[in-house]
GUDRENVEX-656862 format. One line per field, with one value per atom (N, C-alpha, C): atom name; residue number from 1; x, y, z. Coordinates in Angstrom, 2 decimals, padded with zeros to 5 digits. Atoms other than C-alpha are relative to their C-alpha. Layout:
at c(CA;...) $
i c(NUM;...) $
xx c(X;...) $
yy c(Y;...) $
zz c(Z;...) $
***
This chain:
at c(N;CA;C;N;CA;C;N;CA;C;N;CA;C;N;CA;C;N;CA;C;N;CA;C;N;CA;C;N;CA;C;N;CA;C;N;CA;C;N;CA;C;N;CA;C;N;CA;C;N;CA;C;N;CA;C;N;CA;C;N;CA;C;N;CA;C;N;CA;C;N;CA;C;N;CA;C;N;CA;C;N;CA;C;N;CA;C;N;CA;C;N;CA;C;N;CA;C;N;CA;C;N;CA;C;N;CA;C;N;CA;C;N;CA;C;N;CA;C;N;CA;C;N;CA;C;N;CA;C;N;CA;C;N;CA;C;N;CA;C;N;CA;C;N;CA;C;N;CA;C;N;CA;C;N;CA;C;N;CA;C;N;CA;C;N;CA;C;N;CA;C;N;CA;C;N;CA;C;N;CA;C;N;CA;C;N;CA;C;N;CA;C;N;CA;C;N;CA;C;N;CA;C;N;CA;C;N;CA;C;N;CA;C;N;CA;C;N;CA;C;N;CA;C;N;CA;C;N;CA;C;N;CA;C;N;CA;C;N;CA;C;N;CA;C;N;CA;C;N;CA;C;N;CA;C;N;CA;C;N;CA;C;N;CA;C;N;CA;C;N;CA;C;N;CA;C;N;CA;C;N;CA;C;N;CA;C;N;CA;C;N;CA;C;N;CA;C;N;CA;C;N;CA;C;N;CA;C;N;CA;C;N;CA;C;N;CA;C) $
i c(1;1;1;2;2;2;3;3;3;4;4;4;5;5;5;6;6;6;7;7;7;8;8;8;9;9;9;10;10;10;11;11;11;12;12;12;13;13;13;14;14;14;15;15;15;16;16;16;17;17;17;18;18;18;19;19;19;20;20;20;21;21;21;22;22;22;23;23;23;24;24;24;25;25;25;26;26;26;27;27;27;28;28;28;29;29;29;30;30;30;31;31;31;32;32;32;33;33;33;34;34;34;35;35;35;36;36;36;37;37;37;38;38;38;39;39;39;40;40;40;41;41;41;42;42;42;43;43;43;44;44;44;45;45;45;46;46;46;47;47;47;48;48;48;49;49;49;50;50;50;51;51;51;52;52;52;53;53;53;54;54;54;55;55;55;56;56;56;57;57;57;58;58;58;59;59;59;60;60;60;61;61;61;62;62;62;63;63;63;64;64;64;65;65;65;66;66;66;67;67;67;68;68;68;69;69;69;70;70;70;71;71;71;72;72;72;73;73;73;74;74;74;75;75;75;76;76;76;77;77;77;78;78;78;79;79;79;80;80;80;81;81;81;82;82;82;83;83;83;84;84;84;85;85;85;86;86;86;87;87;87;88;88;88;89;89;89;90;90;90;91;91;91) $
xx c(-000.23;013.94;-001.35;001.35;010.87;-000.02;-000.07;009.53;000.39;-000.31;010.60;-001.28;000.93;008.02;-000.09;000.24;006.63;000.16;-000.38;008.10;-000.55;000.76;005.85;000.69;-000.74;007.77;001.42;-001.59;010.64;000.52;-000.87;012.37;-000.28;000.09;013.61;000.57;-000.41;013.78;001.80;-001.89;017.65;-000.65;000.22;016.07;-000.59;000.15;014.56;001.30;-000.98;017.61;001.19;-000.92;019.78;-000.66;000.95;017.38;000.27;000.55;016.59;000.94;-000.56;018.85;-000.95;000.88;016.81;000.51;-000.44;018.40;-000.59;000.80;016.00;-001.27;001.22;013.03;-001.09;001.04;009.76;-001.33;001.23;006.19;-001.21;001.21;002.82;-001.55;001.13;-000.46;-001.00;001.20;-004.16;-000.89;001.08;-007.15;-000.62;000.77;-009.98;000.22;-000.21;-008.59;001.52;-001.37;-005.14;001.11;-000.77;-002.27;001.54;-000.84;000.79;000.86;-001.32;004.64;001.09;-001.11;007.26;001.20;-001.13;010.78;000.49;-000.87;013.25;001.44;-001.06;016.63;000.16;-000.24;018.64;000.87;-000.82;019.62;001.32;-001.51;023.54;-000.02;-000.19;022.91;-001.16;001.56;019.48;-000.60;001.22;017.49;-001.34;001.48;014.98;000.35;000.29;014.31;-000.72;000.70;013.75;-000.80;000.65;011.31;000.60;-000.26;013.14;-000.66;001.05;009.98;-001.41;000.80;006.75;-000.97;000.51;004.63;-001.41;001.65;000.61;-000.20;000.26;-000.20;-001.59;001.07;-003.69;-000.39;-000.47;-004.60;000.48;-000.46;-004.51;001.73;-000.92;-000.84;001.03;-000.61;000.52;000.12;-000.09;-000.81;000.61;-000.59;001.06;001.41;-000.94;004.28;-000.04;-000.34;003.69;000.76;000.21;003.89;001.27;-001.29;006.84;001.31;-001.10;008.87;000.78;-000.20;008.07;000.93;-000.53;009.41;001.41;-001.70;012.51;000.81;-000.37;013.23;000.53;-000.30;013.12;000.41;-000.81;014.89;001.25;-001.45;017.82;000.06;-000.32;017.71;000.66;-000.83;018.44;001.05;-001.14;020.77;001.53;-001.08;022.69;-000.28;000.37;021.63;-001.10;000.98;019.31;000.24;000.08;018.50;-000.26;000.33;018.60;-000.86;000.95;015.77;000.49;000.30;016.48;-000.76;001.17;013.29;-000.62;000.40;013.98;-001.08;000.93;011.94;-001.27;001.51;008.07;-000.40;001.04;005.53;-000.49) $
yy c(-001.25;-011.55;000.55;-000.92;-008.81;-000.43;-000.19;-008.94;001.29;-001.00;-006.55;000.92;-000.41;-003.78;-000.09;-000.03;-003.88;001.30;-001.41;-001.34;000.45;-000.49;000.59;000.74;-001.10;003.23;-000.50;000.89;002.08;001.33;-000.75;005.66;000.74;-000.63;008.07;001.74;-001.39;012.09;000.28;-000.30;013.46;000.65;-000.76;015.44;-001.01;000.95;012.37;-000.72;001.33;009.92;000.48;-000.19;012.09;-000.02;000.20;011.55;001.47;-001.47;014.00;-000.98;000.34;013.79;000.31;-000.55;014.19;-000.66;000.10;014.44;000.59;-002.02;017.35;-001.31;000.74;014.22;000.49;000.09;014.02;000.85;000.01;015.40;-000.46;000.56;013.60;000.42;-000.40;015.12;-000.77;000.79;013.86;001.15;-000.48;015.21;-001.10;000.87;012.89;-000.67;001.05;011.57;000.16;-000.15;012.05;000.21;000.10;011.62;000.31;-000.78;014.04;-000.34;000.39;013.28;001.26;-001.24;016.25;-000.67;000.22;015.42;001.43;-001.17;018.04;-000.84;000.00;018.81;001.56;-000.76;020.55;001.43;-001.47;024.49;000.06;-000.55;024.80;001.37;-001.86;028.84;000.66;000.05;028.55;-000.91;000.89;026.90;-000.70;000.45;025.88;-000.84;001.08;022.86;000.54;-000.28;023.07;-001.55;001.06;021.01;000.03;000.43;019.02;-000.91;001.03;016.75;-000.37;000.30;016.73;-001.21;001.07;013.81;000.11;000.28;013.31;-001.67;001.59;009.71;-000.39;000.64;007.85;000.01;001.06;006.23;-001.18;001.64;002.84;000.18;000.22;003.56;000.30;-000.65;005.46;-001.66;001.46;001.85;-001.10;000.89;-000.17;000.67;-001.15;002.27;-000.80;000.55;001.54;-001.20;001.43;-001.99;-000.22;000.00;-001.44;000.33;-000.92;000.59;-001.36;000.77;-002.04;-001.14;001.44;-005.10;000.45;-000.59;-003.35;000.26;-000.31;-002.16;-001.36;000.87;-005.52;-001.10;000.51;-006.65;000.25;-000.67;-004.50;-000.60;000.95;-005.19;-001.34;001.06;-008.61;-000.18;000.45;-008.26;000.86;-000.85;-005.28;000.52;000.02;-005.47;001.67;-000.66;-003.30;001.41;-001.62;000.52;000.36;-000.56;002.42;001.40;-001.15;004.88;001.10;-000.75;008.41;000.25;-000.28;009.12;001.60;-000.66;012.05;000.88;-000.04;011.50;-000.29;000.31;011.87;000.81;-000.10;011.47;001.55) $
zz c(000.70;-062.63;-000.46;000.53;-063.29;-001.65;001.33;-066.51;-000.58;000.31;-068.89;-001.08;000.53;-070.06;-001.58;002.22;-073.94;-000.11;000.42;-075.29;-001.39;000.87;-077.43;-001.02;000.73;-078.94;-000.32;001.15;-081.57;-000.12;-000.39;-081.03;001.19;-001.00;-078.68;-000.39;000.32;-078.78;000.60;-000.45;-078.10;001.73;-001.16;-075.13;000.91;-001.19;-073.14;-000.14;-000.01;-074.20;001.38;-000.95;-071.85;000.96;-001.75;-068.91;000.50;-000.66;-066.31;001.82;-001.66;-062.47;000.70;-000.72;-059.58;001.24;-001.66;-055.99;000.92;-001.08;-054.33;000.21;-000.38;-053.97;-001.09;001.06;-055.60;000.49;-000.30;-055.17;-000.71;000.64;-055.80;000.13;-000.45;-055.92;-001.27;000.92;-057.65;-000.02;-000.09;-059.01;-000.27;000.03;-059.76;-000.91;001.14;-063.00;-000.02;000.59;-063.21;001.29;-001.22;-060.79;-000.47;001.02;-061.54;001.40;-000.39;-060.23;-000.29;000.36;-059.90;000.24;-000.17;-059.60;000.15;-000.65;-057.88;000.13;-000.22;-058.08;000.78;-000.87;-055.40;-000.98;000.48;-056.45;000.89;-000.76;-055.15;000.34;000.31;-055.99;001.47;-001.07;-052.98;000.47;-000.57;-050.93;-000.69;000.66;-053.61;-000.60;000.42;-055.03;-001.41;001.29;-058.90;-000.87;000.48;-060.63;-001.66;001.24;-063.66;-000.70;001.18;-064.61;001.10;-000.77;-064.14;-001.09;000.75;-065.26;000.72;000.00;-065.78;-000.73;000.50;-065.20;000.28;-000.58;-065.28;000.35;-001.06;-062.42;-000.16;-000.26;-063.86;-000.39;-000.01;-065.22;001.05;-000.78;-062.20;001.04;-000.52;-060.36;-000.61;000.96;-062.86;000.36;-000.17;-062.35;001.24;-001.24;-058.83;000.39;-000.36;-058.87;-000.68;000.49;-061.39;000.84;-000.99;-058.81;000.89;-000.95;-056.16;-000.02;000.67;-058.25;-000.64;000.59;-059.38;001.53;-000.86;-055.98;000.55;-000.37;-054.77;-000.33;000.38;-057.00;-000.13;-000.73;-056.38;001.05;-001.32;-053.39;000.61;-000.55;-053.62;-000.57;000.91;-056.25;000.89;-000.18;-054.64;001.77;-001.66;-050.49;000.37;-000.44;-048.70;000.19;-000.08;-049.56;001.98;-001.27;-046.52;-000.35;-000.23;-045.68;000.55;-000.53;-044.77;000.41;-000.71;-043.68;-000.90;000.43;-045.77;-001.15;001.28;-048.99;000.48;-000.29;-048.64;-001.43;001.23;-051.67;-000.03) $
***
């Protein structure tokens, strides 16, 4: 079992506790210090993809994140069998 992160922060705002959906995929771009994450959800009303969160990480935490993703993933995985790839999601 992954370890579980230290959790810094002893509350939570009402507006993150309900999380954020995201079915429309992600986008990832960098500048030299900082490496920013969009999340998209699909518009029913159009063809556009709306961005419901964008995040400014690090580098070193975005690489920590990473490594978080990886170890959760594959730990689903074994717990709950193998994600299948669309092919559709790209960074």
């Amino acid at each position: 079992m992954p370890k579980k992160a230290k959790i810094i922060a002893e509350a939570i705002s009402g507006d993150v506790s309900r999380g954020v959906f995201c079915d429309g995929g992600f986008g990832i771009t960098h500048s030299p210090n900082t490496i920013m994450v969009q999340f998209y959800l699909d518009d029913p009303d159009s063809d556009k993809k709306l961005i419901v969160s964008r995040i400014f990480l690090t580098p070193e935490v975005a690489k920590a994140l990473s490594k978080g993703l990886r170890d959760t993933v594959k730990d689903f995985e074994k717990n709950h069998g193998q994600i299948e790839e669309s092919g559709q999601w790209e960074g």
